[in-house]
PyMOL Python script that loads the backbone (N, CA, C, O; Angstrom):
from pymol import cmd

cmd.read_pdbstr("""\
ATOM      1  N   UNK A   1      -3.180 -14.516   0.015  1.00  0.00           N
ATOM      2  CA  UNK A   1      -3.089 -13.231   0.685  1.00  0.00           C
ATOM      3  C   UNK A   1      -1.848 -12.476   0.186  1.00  0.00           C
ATOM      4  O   UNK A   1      -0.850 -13.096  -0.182  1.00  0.00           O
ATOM      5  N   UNK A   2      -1.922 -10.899   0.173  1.00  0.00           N
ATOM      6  CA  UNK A   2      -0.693 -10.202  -0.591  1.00  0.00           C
ATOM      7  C   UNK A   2       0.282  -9.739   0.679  1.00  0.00           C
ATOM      8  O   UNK A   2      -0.169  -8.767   1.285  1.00  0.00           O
ATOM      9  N   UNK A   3       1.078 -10.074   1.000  1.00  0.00           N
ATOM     10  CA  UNK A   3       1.905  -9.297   1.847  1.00  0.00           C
ATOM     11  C   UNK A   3       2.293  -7.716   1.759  1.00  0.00           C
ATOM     12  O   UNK A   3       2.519  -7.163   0.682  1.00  0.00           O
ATOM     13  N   UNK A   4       2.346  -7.020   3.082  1.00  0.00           N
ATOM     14  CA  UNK A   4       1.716  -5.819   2.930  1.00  0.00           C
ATOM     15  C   UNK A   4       2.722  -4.972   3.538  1.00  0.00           C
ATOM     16  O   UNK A   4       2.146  -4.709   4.594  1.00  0.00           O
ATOM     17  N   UNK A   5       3.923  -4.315   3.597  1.00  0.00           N
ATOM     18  CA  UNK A   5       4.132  -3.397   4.491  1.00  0.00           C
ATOM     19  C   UNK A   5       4.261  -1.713   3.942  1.00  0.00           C
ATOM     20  O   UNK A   5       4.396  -1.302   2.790  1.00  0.00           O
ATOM     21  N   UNK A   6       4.180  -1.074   5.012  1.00  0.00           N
ATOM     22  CA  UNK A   6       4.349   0.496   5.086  1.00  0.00           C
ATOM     23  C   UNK A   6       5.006   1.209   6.059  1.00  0.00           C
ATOM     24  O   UNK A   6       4.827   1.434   7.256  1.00  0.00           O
ATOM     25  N   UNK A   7       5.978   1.563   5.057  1.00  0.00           N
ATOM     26  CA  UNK A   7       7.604   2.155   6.090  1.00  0.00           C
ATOM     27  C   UNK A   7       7.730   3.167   6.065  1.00  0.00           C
ATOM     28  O   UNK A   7       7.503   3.457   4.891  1.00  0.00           O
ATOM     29  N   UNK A   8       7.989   4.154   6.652  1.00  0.00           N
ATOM     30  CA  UNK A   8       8.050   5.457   6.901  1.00  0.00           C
ATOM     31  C   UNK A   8       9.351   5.552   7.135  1.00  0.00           C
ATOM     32  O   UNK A   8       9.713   4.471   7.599  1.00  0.00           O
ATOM     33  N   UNK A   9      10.619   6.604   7.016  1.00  0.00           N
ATOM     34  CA  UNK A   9      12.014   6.914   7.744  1.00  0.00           C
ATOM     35  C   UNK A   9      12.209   6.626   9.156  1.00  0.00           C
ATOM     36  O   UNK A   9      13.292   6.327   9.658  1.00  0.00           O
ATOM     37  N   UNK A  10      11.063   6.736   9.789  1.00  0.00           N
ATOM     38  CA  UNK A  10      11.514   6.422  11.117  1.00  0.00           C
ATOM     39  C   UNK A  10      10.814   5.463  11.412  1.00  0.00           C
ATOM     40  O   UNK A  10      10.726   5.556  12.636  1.00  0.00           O
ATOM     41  N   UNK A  11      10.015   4.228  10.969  1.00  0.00           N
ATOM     42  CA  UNK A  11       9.611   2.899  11.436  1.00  0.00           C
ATOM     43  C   UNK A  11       9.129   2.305  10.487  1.00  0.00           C
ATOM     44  O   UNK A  11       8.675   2.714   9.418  1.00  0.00           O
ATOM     45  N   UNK A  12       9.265   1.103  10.999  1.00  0.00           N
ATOM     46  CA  UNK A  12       7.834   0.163  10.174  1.00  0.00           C
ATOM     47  C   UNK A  12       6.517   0.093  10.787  1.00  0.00           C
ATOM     48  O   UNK A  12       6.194  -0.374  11.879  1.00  0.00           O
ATOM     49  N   UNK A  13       5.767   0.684   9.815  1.00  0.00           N
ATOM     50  CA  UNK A  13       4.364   1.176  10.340  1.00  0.00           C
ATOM     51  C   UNK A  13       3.701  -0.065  10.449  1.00  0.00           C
ATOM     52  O   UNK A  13       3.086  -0.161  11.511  1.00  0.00           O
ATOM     53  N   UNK A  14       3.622  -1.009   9.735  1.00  0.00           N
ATOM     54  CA  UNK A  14       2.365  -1.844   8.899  1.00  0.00           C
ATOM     55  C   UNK A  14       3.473  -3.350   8.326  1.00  0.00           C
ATOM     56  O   UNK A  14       4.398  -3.389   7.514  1.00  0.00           O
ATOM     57  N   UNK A  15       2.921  -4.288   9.077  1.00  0.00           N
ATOM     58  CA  UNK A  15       3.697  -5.427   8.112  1.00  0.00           C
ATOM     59  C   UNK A  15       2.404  -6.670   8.357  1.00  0.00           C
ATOM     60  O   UNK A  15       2.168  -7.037   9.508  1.00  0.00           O
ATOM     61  N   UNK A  16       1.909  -7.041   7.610  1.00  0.00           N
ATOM     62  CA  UNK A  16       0.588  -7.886   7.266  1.00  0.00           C
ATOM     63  C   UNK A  16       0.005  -8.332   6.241  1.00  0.00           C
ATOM     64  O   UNK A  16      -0.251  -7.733   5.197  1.00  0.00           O
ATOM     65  N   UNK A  17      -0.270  -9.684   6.608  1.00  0.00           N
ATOM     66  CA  UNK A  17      -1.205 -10.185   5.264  1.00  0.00           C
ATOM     67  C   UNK A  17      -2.681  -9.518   4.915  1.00  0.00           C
ATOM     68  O   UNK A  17      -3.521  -9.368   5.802  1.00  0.00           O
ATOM     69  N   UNK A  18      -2.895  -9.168   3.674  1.00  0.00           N
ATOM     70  CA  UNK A  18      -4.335  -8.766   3.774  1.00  0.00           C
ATOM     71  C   UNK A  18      -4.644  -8.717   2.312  1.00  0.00           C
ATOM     72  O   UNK A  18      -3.757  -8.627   1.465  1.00  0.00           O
ATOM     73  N   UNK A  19      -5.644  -8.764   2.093  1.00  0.00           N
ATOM     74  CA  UNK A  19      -6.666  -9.340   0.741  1.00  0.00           C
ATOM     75  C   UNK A  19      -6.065  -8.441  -0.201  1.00  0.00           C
ATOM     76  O   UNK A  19      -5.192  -8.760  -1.007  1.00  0.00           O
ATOM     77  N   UNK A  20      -6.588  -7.264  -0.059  1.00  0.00           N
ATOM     78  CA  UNK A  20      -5.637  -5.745  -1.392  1.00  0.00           C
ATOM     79  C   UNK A  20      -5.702  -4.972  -0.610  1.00  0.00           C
ATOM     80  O   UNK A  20      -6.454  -5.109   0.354  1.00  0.00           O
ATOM     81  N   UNK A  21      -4.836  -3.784  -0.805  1.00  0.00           N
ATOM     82  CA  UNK A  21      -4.787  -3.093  -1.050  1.00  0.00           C
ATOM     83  C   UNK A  21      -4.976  -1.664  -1.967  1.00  0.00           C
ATOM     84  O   UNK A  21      -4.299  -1.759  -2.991  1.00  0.00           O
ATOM     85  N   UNK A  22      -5.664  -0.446  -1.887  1.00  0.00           N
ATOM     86  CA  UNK A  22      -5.758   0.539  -2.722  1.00  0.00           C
ATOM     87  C   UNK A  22      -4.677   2.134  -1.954  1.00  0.00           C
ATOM     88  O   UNK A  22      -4.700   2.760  -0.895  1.00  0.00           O
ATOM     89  N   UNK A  23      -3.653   2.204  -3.571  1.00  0.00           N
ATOM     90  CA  UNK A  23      -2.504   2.913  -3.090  1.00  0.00           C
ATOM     91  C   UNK A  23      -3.103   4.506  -3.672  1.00  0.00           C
ATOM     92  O   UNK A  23      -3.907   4.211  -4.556  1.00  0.00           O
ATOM     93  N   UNK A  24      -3.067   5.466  -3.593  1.00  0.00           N
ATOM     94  CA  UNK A  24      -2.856   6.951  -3.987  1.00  0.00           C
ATOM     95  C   UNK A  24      -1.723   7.135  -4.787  1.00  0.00           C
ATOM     96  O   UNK A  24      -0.826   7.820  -4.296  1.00  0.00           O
ATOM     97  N   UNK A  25      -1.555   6.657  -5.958  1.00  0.00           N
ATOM     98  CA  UNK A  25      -0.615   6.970  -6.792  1.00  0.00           C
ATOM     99  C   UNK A  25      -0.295   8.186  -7.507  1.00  0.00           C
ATOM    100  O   UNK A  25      -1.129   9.091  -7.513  1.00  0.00           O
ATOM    101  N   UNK A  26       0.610   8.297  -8.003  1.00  0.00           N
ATOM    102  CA  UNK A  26       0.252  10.247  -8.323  1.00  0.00           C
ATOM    103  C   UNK A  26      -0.448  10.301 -10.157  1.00  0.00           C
ATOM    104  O   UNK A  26      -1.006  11.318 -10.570  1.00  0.00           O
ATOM    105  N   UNK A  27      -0.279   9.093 -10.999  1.00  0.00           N
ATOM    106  CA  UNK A  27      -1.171   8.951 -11.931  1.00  0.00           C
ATOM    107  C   UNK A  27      -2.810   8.386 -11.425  1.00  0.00           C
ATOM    108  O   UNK A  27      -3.661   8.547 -12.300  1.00  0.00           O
ATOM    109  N   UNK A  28      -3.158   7.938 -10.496  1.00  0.00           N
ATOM    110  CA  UNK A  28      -4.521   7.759 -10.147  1.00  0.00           C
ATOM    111  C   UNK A  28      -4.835   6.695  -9.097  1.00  0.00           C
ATOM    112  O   UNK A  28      -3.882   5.957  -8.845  1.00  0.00           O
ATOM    113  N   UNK A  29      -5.642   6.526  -8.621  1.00  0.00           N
ATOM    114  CA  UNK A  29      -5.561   5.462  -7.420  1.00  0.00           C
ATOM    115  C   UNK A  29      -5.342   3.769  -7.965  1.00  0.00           C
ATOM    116  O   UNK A  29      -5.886   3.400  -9.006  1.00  0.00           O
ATOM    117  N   UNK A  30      -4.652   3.004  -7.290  1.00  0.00           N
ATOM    118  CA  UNK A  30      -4.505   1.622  -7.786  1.00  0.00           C
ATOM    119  C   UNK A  30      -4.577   0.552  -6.821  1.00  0.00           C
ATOM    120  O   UNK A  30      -3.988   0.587  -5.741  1.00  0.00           O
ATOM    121  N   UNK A  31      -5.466  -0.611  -7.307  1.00  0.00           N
ATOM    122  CA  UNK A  31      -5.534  -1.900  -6.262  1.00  0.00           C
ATOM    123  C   UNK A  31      -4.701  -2.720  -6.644  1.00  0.00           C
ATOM    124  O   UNK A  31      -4.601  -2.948  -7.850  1.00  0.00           O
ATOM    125  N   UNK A  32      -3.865  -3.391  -5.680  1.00  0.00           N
ATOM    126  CA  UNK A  32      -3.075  -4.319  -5.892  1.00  0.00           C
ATOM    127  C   UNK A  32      -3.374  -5.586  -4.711  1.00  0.00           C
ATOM    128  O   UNK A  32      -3.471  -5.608  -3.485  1.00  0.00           O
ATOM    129  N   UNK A  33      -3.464  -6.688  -5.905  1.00  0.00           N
ATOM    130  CA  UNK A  33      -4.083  -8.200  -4.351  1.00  0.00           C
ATOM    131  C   UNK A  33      -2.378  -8.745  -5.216  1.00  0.00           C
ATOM    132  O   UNK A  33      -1.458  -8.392  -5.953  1.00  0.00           O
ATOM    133  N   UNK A  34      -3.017  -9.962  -4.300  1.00  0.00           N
ATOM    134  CA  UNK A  34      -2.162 -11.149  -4.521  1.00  0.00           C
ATOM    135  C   UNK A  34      -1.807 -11.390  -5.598  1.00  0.00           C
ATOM    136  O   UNK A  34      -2.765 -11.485  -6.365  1.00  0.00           O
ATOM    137  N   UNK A  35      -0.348 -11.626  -6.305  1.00  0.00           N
ATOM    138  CA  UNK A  35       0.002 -12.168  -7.578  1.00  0.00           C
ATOM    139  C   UNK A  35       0.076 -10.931  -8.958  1.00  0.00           C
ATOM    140  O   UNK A  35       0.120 -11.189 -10.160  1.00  0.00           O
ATOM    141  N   UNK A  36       0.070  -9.213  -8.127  1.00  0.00           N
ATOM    142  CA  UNK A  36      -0.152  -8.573  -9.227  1.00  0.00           C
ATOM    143  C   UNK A  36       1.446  -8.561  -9.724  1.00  0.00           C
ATOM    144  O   UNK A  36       2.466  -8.864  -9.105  1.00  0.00           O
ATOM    145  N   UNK A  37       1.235  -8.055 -11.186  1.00  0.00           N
ATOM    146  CA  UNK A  37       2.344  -7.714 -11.969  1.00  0.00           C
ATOM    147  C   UNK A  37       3.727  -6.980 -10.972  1.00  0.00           C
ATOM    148  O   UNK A  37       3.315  -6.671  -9.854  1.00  0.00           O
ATOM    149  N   UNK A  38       4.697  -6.776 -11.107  1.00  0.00           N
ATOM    150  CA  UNK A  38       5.877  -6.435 -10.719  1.00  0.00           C
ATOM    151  C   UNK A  38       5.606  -4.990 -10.900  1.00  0.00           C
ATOM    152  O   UNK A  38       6.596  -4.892 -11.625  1.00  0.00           O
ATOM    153  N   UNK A  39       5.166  -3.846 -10.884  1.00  0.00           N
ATOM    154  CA  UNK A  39       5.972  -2.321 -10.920  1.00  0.00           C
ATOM    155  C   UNK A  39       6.231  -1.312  -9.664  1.00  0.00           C
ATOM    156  O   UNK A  39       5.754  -1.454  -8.538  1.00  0.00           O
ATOM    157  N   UNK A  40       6.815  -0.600  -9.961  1.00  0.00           N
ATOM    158  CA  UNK A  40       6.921   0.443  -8.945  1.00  0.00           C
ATOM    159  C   UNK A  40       5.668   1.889  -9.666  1.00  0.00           C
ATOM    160  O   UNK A  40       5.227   1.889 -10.815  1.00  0.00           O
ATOM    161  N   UNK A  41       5.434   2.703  -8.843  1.00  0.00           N
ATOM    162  CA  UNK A  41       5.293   3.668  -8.929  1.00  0.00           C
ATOM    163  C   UNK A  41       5.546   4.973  -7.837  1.00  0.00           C
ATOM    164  O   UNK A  41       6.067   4.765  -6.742  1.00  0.00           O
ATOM    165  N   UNK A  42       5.178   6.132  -8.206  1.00  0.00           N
ATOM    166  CA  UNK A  42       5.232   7.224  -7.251  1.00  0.00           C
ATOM    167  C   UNK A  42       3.955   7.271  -6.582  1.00  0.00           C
ATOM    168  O   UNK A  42       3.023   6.638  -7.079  1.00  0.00           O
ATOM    169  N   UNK A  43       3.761   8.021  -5.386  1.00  0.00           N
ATOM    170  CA  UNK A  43       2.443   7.669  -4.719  1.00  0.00           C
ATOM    171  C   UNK A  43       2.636   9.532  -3.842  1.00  0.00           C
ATOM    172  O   UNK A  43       3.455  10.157  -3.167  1.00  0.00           O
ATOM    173  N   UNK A  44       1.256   9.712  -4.462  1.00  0.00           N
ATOM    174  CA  UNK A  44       0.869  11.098  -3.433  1.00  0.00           C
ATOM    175  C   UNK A  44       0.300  11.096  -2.229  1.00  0.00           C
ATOM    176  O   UNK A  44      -0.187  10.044  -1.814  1.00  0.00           O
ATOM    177  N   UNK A  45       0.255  12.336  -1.409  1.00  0.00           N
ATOM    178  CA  UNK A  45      -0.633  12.572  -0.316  1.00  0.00           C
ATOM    179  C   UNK A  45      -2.051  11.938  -1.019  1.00  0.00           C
ATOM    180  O   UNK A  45      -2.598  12.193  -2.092  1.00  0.00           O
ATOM    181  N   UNK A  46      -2.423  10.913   0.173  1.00  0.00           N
ATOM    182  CA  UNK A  46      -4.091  10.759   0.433  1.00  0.00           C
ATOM    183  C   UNK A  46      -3.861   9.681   1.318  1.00  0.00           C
ATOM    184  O   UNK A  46      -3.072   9.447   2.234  1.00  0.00           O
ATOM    185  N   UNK A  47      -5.223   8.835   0.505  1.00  0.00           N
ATOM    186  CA  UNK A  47      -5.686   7.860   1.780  1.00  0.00           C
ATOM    187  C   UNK A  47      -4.888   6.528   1.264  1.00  0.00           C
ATOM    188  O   UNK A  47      -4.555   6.410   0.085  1.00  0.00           O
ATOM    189  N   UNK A  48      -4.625   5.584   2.208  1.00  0.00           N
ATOM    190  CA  UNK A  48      -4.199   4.340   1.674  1.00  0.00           C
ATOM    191  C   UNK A  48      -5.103   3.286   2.095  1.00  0.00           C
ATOM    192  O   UNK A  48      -4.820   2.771   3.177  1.00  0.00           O
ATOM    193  N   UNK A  49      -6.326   2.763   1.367  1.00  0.00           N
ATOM    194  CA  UNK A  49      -6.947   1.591   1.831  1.00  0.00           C
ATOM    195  C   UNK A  49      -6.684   0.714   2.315  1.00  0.00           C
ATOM    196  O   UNK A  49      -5.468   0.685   2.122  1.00  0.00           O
ATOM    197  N   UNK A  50      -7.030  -0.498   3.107  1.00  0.00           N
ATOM    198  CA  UNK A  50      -6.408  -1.916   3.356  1.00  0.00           C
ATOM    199  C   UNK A  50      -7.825  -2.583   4.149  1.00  0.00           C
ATOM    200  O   UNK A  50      -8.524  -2.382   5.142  1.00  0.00           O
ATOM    201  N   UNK A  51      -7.670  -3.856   2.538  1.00  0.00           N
ATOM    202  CA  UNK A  51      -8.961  -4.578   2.733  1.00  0.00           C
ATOM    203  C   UNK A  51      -8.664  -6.057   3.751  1.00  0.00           C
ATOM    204  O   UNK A  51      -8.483  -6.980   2.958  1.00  0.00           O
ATOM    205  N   UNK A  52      -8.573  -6.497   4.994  1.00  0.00           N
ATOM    206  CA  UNK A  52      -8.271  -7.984   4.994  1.00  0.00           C
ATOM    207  C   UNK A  52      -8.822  -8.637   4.506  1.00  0.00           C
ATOM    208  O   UNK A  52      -8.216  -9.699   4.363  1.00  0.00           O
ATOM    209  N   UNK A  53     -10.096  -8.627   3.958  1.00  0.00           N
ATOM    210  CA  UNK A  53     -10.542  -9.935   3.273  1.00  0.00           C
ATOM    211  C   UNK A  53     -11.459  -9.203   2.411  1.00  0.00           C
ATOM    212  O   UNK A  53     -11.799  -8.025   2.525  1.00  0.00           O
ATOM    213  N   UNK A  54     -11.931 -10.328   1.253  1.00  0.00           N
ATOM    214  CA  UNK A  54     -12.842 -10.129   0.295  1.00  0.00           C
ATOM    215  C   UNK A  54     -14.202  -9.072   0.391  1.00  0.00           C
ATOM    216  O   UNK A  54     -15.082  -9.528   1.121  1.00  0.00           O
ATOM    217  N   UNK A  55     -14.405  -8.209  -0.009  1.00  0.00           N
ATOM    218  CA  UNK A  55     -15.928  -7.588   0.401  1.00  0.00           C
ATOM    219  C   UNK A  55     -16.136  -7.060   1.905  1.00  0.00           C
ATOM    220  O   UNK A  55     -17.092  -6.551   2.490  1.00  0.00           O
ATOM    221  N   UNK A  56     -14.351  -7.526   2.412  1.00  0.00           N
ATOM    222  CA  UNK A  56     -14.529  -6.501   3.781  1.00  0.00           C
ATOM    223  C   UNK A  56     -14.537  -4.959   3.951  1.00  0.00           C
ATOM    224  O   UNK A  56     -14.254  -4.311   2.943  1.00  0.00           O
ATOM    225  N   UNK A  57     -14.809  -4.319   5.034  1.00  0.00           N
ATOM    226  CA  UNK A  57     -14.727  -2.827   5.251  1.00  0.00           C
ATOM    227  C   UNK A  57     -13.358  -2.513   4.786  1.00  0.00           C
ATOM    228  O   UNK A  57     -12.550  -3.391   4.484  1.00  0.00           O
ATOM    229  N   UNK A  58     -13.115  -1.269   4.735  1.00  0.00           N
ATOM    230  CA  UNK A  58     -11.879  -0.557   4.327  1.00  0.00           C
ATOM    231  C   UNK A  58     -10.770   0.222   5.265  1.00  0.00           C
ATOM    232  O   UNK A  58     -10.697   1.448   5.186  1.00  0.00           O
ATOM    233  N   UNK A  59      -9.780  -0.624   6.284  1.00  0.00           N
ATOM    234  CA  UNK A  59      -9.663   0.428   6.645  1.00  0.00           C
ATOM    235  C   UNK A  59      -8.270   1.913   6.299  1.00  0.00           C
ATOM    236  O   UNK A  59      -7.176   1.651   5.798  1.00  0.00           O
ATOM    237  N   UNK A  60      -8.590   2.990   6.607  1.00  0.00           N
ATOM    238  CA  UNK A  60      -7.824   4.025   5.494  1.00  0.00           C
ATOM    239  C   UNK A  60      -6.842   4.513   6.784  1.00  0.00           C
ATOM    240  O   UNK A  60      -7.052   4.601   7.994  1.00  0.00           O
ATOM    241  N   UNK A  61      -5.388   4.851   5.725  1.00  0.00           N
ATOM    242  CA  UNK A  61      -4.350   5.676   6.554  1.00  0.00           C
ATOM    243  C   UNK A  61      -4.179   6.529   5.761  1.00  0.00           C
ATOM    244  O   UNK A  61      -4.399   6.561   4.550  1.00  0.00           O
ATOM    245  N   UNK A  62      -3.736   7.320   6.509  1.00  0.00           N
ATOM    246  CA  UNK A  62      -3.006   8.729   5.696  1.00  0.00           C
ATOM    247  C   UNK A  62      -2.315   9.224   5.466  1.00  0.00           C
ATOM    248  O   UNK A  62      -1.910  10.018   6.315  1.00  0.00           O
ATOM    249  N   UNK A  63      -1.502   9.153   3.922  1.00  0.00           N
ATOM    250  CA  UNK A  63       0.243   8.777   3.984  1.00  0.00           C
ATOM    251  C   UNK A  63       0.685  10.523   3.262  1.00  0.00           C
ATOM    252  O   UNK A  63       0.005  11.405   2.738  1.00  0.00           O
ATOM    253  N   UNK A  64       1.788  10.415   3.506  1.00  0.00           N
ATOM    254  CA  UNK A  64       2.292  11.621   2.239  1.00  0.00           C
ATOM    255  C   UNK A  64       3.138  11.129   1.443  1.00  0.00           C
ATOM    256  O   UNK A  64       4.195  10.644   1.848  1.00  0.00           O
ATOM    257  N   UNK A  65       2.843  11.174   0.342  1.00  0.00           N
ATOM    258  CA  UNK A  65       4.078  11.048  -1.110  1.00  0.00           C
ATOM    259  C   UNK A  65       5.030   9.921  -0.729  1.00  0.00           C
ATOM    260  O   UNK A  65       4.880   9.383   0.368  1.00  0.00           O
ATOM    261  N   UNK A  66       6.031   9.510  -1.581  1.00  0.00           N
ATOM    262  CA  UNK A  66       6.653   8.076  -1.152  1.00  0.00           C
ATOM    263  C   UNK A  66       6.650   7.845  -2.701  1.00  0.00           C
ATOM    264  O   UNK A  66       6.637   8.497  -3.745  1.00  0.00           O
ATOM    265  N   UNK A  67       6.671   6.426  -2.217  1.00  0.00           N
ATOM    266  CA  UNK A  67       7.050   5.276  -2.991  1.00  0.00           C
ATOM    267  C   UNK A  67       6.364   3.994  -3.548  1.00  0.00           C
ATOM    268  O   UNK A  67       7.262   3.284  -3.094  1.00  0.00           O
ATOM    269  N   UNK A  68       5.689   3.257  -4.036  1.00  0.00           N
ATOM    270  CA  UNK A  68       5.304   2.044  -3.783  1.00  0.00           C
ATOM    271  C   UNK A  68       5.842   0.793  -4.910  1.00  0.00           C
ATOM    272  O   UNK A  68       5.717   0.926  -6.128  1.00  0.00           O
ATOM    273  N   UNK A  69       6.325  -0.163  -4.396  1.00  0.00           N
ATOM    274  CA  UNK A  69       6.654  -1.164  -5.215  1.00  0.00           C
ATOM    275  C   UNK A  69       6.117  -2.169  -4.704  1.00  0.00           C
ATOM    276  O   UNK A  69       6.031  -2.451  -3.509  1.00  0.00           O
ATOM    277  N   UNK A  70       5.462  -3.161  -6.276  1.00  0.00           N
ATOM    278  CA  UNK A  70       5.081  -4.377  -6.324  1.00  0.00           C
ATOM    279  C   UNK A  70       5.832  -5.340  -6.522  1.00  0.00           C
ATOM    280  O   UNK A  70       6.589  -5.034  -7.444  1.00  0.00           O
ATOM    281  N   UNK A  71       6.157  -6.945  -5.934  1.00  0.00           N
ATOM    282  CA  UNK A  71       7.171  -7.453  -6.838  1.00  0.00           C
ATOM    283  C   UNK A  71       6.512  -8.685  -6.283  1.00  0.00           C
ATOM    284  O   UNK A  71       5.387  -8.654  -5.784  1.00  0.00           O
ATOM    285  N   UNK A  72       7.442 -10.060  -6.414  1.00  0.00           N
ATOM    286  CA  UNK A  72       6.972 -11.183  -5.929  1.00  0.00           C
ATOM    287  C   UNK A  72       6.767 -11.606  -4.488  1.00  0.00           C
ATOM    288  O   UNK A  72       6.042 -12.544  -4.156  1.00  0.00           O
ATOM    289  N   UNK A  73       7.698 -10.582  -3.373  1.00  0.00           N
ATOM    290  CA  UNK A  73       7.466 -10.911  -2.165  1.00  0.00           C
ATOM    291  C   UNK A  73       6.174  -9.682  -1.526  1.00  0.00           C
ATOM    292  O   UNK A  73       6.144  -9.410  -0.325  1.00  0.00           O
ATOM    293  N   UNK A  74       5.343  -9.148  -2.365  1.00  0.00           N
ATOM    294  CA  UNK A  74       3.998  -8.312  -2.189  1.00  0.00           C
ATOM    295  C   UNK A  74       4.589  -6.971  -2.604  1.00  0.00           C
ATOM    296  O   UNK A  74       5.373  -6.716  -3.518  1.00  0.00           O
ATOM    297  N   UNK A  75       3.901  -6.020  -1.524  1.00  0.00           N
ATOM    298  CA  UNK A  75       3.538  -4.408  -1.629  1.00  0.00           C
ATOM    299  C   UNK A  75       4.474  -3.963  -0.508  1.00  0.00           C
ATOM    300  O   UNK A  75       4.480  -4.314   0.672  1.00  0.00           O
ATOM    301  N   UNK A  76       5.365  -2.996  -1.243  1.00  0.00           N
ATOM    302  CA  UNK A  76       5.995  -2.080  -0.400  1.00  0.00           C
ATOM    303  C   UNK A  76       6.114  -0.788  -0.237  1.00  0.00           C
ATOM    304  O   UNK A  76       7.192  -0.228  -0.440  1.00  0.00           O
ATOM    305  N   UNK A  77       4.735   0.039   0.253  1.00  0.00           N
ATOM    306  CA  UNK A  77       4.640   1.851   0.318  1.00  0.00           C
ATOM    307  C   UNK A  77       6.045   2.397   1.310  1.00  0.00           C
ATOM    308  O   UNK A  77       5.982   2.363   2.539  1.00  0.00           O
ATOM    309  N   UNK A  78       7.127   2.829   0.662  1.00  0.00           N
ATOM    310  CA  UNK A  78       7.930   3.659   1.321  1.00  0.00           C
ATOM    311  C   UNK A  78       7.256   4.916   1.645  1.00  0.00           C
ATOM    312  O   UNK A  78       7.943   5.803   1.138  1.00  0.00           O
ATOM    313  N   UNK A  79       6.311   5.394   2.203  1.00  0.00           N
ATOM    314  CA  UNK A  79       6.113   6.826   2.358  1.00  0.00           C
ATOM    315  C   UNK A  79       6.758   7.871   3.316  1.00  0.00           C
ATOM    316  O   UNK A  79       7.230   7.375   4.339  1.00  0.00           O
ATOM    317  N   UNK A  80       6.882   9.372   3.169  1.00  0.00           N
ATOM    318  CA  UNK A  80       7.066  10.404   3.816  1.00  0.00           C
ATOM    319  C   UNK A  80       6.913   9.998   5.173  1.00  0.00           C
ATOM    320  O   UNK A  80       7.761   9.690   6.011  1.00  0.00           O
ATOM    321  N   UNK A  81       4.907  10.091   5.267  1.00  0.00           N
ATOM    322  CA  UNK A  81       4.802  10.028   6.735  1.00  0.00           C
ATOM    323  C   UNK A  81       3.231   9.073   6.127  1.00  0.00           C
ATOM    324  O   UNK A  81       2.536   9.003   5.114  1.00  0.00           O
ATOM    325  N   UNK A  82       3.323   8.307   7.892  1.00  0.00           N
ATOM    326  CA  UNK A  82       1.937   7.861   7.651  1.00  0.00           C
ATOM    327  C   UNK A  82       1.039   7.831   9.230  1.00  0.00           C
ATOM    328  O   UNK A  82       1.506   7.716  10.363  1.00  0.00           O
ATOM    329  N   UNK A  83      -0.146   7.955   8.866  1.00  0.00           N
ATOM    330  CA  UNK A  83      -0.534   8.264  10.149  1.00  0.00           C
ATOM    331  C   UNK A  83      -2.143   8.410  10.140  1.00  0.00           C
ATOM    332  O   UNK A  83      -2.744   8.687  11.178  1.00  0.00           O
TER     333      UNK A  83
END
""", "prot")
cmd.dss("prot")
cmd.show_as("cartoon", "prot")
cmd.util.cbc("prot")
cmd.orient("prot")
């Protein structure tokens, strides 16, 4: 499982294990599971997916612009706002 959180300036929105994730990046949308490569990128207004498990439903938040970094301890969306 990829460890998952999403922080906003004024809280921690989101801290959970879950299968992947799909981020709104500002070069194009990206899935990240368990064990992906190390990068950061920039991330635009849209939707932010979150799968808990394999072939499960999707469910979507709605972030503005931010941040997202991958590394060995999972996924970290710094965004604007999420909601």
């Amino acid at each position: 499982m990829l460890h998952f959180e999403l922080v906003t300036p004024e809280k921690l929105v989101r801290s959970e294990e879950v299968y992947m994730v799909v981020v709104p990046g500002t070069e194009g949308d990206f899935g990240v599971l368990e064990g992906h490569a190390p990068f950061m990128s920039t991330v635009r207004d849209g939707a932010l997916q979150l799968f808990r498990t394999q072939g499960g439903a999707a469910e979507t938040i709605a972030i503005r612009g931010g941040f997202a970094e991958v590394n060995a301890a999972g996924l970290t969306v710094l965004a604007e706002s999420a909601g």
